[in-house]
N, C-alpha and C positions, 0 to 999 in steps of 0.2 A: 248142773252148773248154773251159775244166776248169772242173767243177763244186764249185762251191765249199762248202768243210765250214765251219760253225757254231760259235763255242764262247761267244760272249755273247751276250746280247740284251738291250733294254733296253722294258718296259712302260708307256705314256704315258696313265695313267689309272688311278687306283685306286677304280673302284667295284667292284662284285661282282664285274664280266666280266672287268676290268683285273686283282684280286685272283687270279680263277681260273687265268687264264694266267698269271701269271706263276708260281705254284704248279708248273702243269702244264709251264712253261720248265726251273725247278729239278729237275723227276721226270727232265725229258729228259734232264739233263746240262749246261746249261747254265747258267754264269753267271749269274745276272740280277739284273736293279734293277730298282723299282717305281717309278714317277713320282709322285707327289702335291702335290695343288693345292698343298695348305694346310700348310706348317713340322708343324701343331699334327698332321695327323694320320698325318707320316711318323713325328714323334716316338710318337702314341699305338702306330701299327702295331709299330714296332720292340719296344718294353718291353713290349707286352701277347704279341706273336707274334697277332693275330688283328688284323683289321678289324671292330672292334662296331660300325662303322657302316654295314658292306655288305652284310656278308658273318659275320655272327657264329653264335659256336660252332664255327669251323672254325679248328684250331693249322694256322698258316703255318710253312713249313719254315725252319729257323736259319740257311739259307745266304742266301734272299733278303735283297737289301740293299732299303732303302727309302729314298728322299729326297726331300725338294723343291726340289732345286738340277739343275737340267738342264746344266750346265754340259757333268758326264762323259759326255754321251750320246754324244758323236763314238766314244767308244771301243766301242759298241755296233755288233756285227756283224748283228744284226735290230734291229730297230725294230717295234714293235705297238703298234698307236695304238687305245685302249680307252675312248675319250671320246666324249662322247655324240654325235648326227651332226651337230648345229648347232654345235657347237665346233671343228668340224675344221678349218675355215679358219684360225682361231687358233691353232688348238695347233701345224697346221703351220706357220705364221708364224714363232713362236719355236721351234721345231725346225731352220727353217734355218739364223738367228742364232749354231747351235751347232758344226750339219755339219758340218765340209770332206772328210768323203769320202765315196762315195756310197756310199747301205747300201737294202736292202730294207726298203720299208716297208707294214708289211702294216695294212688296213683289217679293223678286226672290228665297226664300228656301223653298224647296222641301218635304215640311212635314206638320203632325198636331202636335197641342201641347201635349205631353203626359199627361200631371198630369189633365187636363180638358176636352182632346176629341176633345179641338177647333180648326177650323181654323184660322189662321194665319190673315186673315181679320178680323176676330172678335177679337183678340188678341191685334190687331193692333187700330182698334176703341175702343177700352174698355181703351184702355194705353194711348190713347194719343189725340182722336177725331177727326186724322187727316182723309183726303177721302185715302183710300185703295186702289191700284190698284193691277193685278198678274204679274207678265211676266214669263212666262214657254213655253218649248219647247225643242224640241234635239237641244241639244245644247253644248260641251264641250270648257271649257271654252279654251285648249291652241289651238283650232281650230278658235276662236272669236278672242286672243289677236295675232292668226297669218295671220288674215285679211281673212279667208276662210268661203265660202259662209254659211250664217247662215238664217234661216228664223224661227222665234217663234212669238208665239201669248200673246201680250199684255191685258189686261182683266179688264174692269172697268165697274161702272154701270152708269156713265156719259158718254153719247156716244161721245160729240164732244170732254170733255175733252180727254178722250184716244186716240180717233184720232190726236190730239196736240202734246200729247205726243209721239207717237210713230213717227210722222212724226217726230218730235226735236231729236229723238233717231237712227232713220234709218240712212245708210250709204248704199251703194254703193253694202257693201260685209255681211250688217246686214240689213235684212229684217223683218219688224213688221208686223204682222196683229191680226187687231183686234179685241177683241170679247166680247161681255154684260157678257155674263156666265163666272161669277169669282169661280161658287162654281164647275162649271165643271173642270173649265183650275185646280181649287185645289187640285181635286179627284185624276184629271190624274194626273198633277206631284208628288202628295204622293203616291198614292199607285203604280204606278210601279216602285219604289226604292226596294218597300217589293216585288214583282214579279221578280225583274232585281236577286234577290239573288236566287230566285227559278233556275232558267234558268241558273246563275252560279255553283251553286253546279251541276247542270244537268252535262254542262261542265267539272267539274271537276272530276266528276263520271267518264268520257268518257261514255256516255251511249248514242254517236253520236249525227249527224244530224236531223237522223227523229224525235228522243225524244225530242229534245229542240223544233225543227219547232211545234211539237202539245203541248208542254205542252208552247210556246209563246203563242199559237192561246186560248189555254184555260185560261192563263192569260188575256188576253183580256177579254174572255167573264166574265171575275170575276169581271175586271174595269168597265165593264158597266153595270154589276148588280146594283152593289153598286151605283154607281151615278147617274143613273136613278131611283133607289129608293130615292134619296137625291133629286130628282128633276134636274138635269141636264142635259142641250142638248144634243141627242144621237150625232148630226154634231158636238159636241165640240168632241166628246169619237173619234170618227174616224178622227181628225182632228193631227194638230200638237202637241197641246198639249196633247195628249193623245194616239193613236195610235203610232203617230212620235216618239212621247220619248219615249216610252214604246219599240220602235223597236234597238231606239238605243242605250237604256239603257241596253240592254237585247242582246247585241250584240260585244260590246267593250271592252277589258280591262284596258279602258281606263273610262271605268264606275266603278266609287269608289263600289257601290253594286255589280255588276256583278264580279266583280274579288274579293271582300269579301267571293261573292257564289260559287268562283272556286274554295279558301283556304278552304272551308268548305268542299267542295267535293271532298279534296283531305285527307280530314282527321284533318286540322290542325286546332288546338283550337282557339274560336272564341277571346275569351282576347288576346291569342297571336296577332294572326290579327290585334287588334285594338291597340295595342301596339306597334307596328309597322308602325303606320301609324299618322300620323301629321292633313290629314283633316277627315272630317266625313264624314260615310255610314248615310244613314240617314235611310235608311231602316231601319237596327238595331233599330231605336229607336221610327217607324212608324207603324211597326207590330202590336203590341198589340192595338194601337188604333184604328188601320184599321178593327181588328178583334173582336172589341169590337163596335163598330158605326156598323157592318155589325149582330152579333148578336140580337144587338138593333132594326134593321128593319128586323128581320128574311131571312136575305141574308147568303147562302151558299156560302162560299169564300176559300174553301180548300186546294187549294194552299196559299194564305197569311197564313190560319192556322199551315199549315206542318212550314213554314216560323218564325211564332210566336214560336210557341212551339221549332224548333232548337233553337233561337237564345236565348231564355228565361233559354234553360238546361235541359227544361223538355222531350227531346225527343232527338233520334239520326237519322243521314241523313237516314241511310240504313234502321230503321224500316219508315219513315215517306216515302218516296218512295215506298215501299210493298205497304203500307196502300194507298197511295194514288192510287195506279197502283188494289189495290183491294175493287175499290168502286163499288157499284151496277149501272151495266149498264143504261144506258139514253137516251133519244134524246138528239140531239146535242144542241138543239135551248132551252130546259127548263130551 
């Protein structure tokens, strides 16, 4: 089979993430267009060269084109779907409407679908039968659109096709590597958005250093229950996608979850929060699935569960803290 060379792609989401990529598509060599919901803010991207609602302060490159008409997407030789992970059934909806040939379409949000439990691959094959890829990794997006060393793992079950692609995507200052395991790289970037908010309320508690350093390390061990119950490579769980973003999603307030979980830890109401805020936690809306796929395989996951229950209203930080701080001692490895 020949592997096949790249020269457009088109980006299906212009928040931050959607903005960065296709930034970092243009560095590649590539063609690209930028999708946008809204007429108003293809037009604003175009005349300003910047997204001031994402992504500002950052001049976008004169060759990306922007629109709100998906019309030309057929002509797109990648596809990179940058919308948030409850929209994906929609977006892929009308992505088919447009198709008629079949193109890679790669997944970059960070979640499962609520109202089914799935993931976003399967989401994505059921909508539209196009091939699935992942790209996940630490990664923020105005670290990407400001050319600052990046490296994430790309993830498909065609091995040369990923390799194709991710060479067509690499740059200089954006590093790909590859990986088979899509349901691994999936685990990891869902569920440490619902751990990145544990670690923030910690934060916001001020209940120090030490207490975030072990309840990080115990988040971990929660991401690799769960996905090695699912069947996933423990090398993916300690890899980029999953250790890496889990570290530095769990560490910046520059991570949309982690500073959700600082406003929580400081007392302040979660609708406030989300009220306030223009892009999505995806956490918020990841928890209860994460907590529901782990019951399902009798996985113990008690921090996502403290996690689920704050953000659902059925609980408050200070009693879920006790409770968690008063569970019956263990080994560390069970």
């Amino acid at each position: 089979m020949t592997t096949k060379q790249f020269s457009t792609a088109w980006v299906i989401g212009a928040g931050a993430w959607g903005t960065a990529l296709a930034t970092m598509c243009v560095r590649a060599g590539l063609q690209t267009t930028l999708w946008c919901r809204s007429a108003e803010l293809a037009d604003a991207i175009t005349a300003d060269r910047e997204n001031k609602n994402y992504l500002p302060g950052h001049h976008l490159p004169d060759e990306l084109l922007v629109t709100a008409d998906l019309s030309g997407v057929t002509g797109g030789e990648l596809l990179i779907l940058a919308t948030p992970a409850q929209a994906t059934r929609e977006v892929v909806a009308k992505l088919r409407r447009h198709i008629s040939e079949p193109a890679p379409l790669i997944v970059t949000a960070k979640g499962l679908e609520r109202d089914s439990n799935k993931f976003l691959t399967d989401v994505v094959q059921e909508g539209s039968g196009l091939q699935p890829f992942v790209l996940s990794g630490p990664s923020f997006a105005a670290d990407v659109v400001a050319g600052l060393p990046t490296a994430i793992t790309l993830a498909g079950e065609d091995t040369r096709q990923t390799s194709a692609i991710a060479h067509a995507l690499s740059t200089r200052s954006f590093r790909i590597y590859v990986s088979a395991d899509m349901k691994g790289v999936q685990i990891g970037g869902a569920v440490k958005n619902v751990l990145a908010i544990a670690v923030g309320i910690c934060a916001g508690k001020g209940l120090g250093a030490s207490a975030q350093a072990a309840l990080l390390a115990r988040s971990f061990a929660e991401l690799r229950r769960l996905a090695e119950a699912l069947g996933a490579q423990s090398e993916t769980l300690f890899g980029l996608s999953g250790l890496g973003d889990l570290v530095l999603t769990s560490s910046s307030t520059q991570s949309r979850n982690f500073s959700l979980g600082v406003e929580l830890g400081k007392g302040v109401d979660l609708q406030t929060i989300l009220a306030s805020r223009t892009a999505v936690s995806e956490g918020v809306h990841t928890a209860g699935v994460v907590c529901a796929i782990a019951a399902a395989h009798n996985i113990e996951m008690p921090v996502c569960e403290a996690v689920a229950r704050i953000v659902s209203g059925s609980a408050n930080v200070d009693d879920e803290i006790i409770q968690l701080m008063s569970r019956p001692l263990r080994a560390e490895h069970d």
